[in-house]
Steps between C-alpha positions, in 0.01 A plus 500: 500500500116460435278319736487150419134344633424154590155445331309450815560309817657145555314216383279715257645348164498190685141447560419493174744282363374242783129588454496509109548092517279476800137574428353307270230493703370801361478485140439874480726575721513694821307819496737764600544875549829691481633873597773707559502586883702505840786600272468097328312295231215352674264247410209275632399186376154355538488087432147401597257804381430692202342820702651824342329668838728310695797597315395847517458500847915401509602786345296714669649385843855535336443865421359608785809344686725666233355819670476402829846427599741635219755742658561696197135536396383897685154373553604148719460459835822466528615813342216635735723388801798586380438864445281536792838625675422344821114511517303207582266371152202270492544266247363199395462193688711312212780770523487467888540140518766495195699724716451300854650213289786708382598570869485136591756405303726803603470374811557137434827586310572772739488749231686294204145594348368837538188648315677883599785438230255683262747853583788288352317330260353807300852558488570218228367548182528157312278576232704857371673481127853526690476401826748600774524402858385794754712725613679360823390783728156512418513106577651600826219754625184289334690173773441744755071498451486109469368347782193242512427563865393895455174384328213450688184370384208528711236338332474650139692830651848479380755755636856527373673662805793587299328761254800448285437153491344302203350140444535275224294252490643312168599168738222413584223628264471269212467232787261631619298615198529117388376402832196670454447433109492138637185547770343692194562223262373232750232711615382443134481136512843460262681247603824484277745838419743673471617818621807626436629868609812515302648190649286507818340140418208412682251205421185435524436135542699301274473466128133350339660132480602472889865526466709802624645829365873473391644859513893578385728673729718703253862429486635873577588766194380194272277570297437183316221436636659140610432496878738438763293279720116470517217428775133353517278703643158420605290741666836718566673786417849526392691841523843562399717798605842539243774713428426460124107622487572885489858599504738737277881510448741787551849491502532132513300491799166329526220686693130300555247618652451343842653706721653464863357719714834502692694649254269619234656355288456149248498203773817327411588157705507229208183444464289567128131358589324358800123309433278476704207242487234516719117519566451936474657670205559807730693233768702389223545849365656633798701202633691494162567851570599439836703172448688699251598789686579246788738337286576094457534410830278706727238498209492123453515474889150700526278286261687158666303611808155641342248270415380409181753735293727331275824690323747481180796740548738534214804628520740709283653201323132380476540250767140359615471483892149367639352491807459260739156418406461549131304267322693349199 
């Protein structure tokens, strides 16, 4: 059975159907630049300047990120680590802290989340004409190299002291590439956007009349375009993790793409989307991650004691469960 792809990420098709009624306050519209990258449709959209520099300067932060961190591009710094076969690399001071934040929340979830499942990942190929799931062997030896606590990072050294180990960095990235599109875009005075990473949402401001952002959480394997639920964001970044954004069918069998690093297999405990809304895209990005690999319980039972983090989980049967302190 071919590959069957979800456009891009949840709450993509949403945003526009909620933003296409929602800025009249821009006759012309928003000014907006749009790619292909981080394996997604991407786009940014400017509300309160007409500079093409500025615009520019987006997607040249977005490509040299593309570079940066990608684990199947040769010339990454990832890749770099990966096939360094044990040897310490310099890299960049963006890498370095990317992967410090990758660690934290292996430890926090005592290894629900691991940045090392990159062995088992490169395993999956959901973007293959007739996709199959690995063999189960090779699943079994690329378990026995994932392990978040073998990488050390001394300040932009990072050793891998497994040299059959490999990171994947796919978490957290767009998180924190939208992170730092948003100190670009404020460092240029623009006070309403945009950005969204293939369903990594993260505004800037609010929209040009005051009021907030309504983005769509998609109702899973719908593809509609009718959202499940939605949230206002202001200032905030929603990120949704899903079952139903890369995924292929064999055998009757469903197999996404975020994978347990305890099994290597497709997490599977009822859940098809966590979303996380918070302050930091790359927070948001990894705690939806996290929450999902956690599962209902012990996921909703993290952000109920973090501050400032609010959650939709949706189950199989597309059952909404929020957190304790989402704002309705």
């Amino acid at each position: 059975m071919k590959l069957r792809k979800i456009r891009f990420l949840a709450g993509a098709a949403a945003v526009s159907v909620f933003l296409a009624s929602g800025c009249a306050a821009v006759s012309s519209g928003p000014m907006t630049y749009t790619d292909t990258l981080f394996d997604s449709v991407i786009s940014v959209q400017i509300y309160d300047s007409r500079d093409q520099d500025i615009l520019d300067g987006c997607q040249k932060l977005c490509q040299k990120y593309d570079v940066m961190f990608s684990r199947t591009n040769g010339e990454s710094e990832v890749s770099m680590i990966n096939s360094a076969q044990g040897n310490p690399v310099e890299v960049s001071p963006d890498t370095a802290t990317l992967i410090k934040k990758g660690l934290y929340y292996g430890k926090l979830s005592n290894g629900a989340f691991d940045i090392t499942i990159g062995a088992v990942s490169s395993l999956w190929d959901f973007k293959s004409e007739d996709p199959a799931p690995p063999d189960t062997a090779a699943i079994a030896a690329a378990l026995t190299h994932v392990d978040y606590k073998k990488v050390v990072v001394e300040g932009n050294t990072v050793t891998l002291q497994d040299p059959a180990a490999a990171l994947d960095l796919g978490a957290v990235a767009k998180g924190y590439i939208a992170d730092r599109l948003k100190d670009y875009l404020k460092g240029e005075g623009v006070h309403h956007a945009l950005i969204n990473l293939g369903g990594n949402v993260l505004a800037v401001g609010d929209k040009p009349d005051g009021s907030p952002f309504h983005i769509g959480i998609q109702k899973p394997f719908d593809e509609s375009g009718i959202p499940l639920t939605s949230v206002r964001i202001d200032d905030k970044s929603i990120v949704t993790s899903g079952t139903y954004q890369r995924y292929f069918e064999k055998d009757g069998t469903l197999y996404h793409h975020i994978l347990d690093p305890a099994s290597g297999y497709p997490c599977n405990n009822g859940l098809a989307s966590v979303s996380i809304i918070t302050d930091s895209s790359l927070t948001a990005d990894a705690l939806s991650t996290t929450c999902f690999l956690l599962g209902p319980e012990k996921g909703l039972s993290l952000v109920n004691q973090l501050d400032n983090v609010e959650a939709v989980f949706v189950d199989i049967d597309n059952q909404i469960t929020y957190s304790n302190n989402f704002q309705k």
